[in-house]
C-alpha positions as CSV (number, residue, x, y, z in Angstrom):
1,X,102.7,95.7,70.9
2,X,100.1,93.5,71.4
3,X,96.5,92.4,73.4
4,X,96.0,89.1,75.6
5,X,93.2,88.2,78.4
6,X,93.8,86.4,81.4
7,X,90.3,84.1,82.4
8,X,90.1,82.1,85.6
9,X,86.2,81.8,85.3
10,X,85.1,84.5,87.9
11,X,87.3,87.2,86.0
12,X,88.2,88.0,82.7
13,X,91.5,90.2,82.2
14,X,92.6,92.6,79.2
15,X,96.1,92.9,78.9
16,X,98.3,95.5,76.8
17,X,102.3,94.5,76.1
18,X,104.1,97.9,75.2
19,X,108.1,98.5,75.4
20,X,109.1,100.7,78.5
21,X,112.4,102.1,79.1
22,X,113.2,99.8,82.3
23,X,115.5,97.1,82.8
24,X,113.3,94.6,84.1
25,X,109.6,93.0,82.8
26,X,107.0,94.4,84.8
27,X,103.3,94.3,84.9
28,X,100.9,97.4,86.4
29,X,97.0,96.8,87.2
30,X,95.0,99.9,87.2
31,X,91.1,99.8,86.6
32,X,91.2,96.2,86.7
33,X,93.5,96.3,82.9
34,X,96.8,95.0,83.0
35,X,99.7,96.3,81.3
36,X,103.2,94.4,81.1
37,X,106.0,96.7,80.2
38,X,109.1,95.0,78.6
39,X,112.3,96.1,78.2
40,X,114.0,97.5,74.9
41,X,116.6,93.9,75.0
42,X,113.6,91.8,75.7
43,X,111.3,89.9,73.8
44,X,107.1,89.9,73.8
45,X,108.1,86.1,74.6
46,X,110.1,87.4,77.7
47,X,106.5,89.6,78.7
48,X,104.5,86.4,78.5
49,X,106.7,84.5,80.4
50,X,106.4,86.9,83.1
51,X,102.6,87.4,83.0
52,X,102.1,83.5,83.4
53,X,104.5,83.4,87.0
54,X,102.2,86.4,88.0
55,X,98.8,85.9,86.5
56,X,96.9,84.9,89.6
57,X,98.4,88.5,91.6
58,X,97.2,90.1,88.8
59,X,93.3,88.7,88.2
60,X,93.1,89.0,92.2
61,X,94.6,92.9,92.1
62,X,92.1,93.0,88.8
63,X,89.2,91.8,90.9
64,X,89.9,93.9,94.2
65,X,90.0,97.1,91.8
66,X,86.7,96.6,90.0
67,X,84.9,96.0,93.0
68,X,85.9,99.5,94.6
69,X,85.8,101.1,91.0
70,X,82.2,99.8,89.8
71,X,79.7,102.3,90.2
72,X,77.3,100.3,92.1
73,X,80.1,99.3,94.7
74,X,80.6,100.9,97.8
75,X,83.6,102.2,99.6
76,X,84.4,102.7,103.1
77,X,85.2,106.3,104.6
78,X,85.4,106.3,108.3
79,X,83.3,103.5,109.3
80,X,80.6,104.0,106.9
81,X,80.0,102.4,103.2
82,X,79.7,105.3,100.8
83,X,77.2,104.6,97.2
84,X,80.5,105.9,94.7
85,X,78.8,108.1,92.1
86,X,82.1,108.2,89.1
87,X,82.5,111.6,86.8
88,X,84.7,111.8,84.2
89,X,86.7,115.0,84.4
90,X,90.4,116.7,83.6
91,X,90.9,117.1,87.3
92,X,90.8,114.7,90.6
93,X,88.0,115.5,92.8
94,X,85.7,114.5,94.8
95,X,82.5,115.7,97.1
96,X,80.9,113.4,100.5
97,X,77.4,113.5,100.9
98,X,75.0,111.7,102.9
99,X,75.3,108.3,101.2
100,X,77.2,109.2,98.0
101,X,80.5,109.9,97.4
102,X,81.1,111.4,94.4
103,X,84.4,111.4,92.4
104,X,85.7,113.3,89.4
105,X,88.7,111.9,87.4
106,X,90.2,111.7,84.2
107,X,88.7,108.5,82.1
108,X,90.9,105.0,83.4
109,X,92.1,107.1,86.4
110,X,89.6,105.6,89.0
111,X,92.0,103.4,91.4
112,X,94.2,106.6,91.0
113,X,91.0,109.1,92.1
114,X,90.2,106.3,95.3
115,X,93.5,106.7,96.3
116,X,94.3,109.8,96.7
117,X,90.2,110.2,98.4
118,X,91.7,108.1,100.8
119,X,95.0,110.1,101.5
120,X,93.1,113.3,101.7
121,X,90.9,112.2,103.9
122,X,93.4,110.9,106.3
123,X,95.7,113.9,105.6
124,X,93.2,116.1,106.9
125,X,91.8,114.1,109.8
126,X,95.8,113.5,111.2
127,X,96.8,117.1,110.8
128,X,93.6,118.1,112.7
129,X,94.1,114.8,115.2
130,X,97.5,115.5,116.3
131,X,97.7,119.4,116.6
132,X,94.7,118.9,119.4
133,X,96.0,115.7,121.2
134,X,99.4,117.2,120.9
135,X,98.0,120.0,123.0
136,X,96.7,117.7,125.9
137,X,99.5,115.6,126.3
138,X,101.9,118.0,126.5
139,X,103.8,117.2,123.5
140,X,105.7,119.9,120.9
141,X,103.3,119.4,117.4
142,X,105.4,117.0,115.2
143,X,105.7,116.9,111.9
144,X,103.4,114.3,110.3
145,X,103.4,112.3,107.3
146,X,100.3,109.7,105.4
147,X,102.1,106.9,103.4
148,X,100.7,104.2,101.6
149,X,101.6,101.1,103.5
150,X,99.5,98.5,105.3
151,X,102.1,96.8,108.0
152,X,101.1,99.7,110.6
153,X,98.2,102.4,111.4
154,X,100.6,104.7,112.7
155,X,104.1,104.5,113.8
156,X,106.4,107.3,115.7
157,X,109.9,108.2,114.4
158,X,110.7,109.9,118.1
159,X,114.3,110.9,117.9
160,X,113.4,112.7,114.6
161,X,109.9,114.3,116.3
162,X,108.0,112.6,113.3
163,X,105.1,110.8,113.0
164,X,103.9,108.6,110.2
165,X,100.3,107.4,109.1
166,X,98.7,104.7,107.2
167,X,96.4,106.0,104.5
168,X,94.2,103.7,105.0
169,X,93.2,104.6,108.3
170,X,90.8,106.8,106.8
171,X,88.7,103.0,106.4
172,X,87.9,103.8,110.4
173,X,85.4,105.0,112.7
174,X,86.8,108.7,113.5
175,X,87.2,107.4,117.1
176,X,89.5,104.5,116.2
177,X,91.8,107.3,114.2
178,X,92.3,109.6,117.5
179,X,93.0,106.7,119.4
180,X,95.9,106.0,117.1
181,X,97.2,109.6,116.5
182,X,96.9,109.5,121.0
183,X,98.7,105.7,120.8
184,X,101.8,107.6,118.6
185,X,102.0,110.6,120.1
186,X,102.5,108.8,123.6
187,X,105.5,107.5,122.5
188,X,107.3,110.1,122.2
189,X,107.6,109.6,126.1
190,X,107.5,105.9,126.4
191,X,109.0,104.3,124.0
192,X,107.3,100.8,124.9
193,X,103.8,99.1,125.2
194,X,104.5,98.6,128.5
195,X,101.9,99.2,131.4
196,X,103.2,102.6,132.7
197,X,102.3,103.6,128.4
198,X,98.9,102.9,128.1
199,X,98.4,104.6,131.8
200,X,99.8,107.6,129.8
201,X,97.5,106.7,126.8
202,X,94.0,106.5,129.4
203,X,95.0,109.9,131.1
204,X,94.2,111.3,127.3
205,X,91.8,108.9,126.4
206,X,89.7,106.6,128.7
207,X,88.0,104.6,126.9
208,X,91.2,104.1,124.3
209,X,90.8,100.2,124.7
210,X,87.1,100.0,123.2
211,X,88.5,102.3,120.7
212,X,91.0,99.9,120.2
213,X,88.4,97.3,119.3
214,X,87.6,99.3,116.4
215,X,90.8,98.8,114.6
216,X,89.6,94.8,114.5
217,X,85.8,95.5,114.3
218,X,86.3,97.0,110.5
């Protein structure tokens, strides 16, 4: 439909109205662009009224994306700060070396490509995590899940034997991830924090409480 920018002074925004089958305004960020999608019954007016209740979420969601997409940022995989090295390419991927991480994506797909780097990662590191821990506390192998949420690290689902993980635990030292994959599996016999739980949690893991620390520390 049409082009505006959004300025505050720090950050300059490009934003694209188009008409979306929906029955509400919205507006998506992605590679620090905005895009408000209007209804087929509403106006460009209606779009513009929207963008100006939300216009400072959307230069701060602008702002947090272009610092984890620019290619001389940096972005933090298990306790470290990775170099991000971008490729334009048909497919997601991407490769950890050393001090680089390199990722491949389709052009105006990079939050898209960091996201699902971080849900790999942790994917792999839970499923690893809780079939060994599982083992030495005693505890049947449940099924496990990564979710994009940030109100928890992990959480346990016991009557359904499930347990959930934030992606973004991936962000963490290793050691702070198996204290939380210990933390959840625990529950499945105490279903409290009380002190009889974290005696369960130090029989697996001693030194869980400056593990612990780790969660705070990045």
């Amino acid at each position: 439909m049409t082009t505006a920018v959004l300025q505050d002074g720090r950050i300059c925004v490009e934003v694209d109205f188009v008409k979306a089958r929906r029955r509400t305004v919205a507006v998506v960020v992605r590679d620090g662009r905005a895009q408000v999608r209007i209804p087929r019954g509403k106006t460009l007016a209606d779009g513009r009224a929207y963008l100006d209740k939300v216009s400072a979420w959307v230069l701060r969601k602008a702002e947090e994306q272009r610092a984890r997409m620019s290619p001389e940022g940096t972005f933090r995989l298990w306790g470290k700060d990775f170099a991000v090295e971008w490729r334009v390419a048909p497919r997601y991927g991407y490769t950890v070396g050393d001090e680089t991480l390199t990722v491949c994506c389709p052009e105006g797909r990079r939050e898209e490509a960091l996201l699902r780097v971080r849900r790999a990662e942790t994917s792999k590191f839970v499923a690893d995590a809780v079939r060994e821990y599982a083992a030495r506390t005693g505890t049947p192998t449940p099924a496990v899940k990564v979710v994009n949420v940030r109100g928890y690290y992990g959480k346990c689902f016991y009557k359904r034997g499930e347990l959930r993980f934030a992606a973004g635990l991936s962000r963490y030292p290793r050691e702070a991830g198996e204290y939380v994959v210990v933390h959840e599996l625990v529950h499945f016999a105490v279903q409290n924090h009380s002190a009889a739980f974290y005696a369960e949690v130090a029989k697996v893991m001693p030194d869980f409480a400056a593990r612990r620390r780790l969660l705070k520390k990045y």
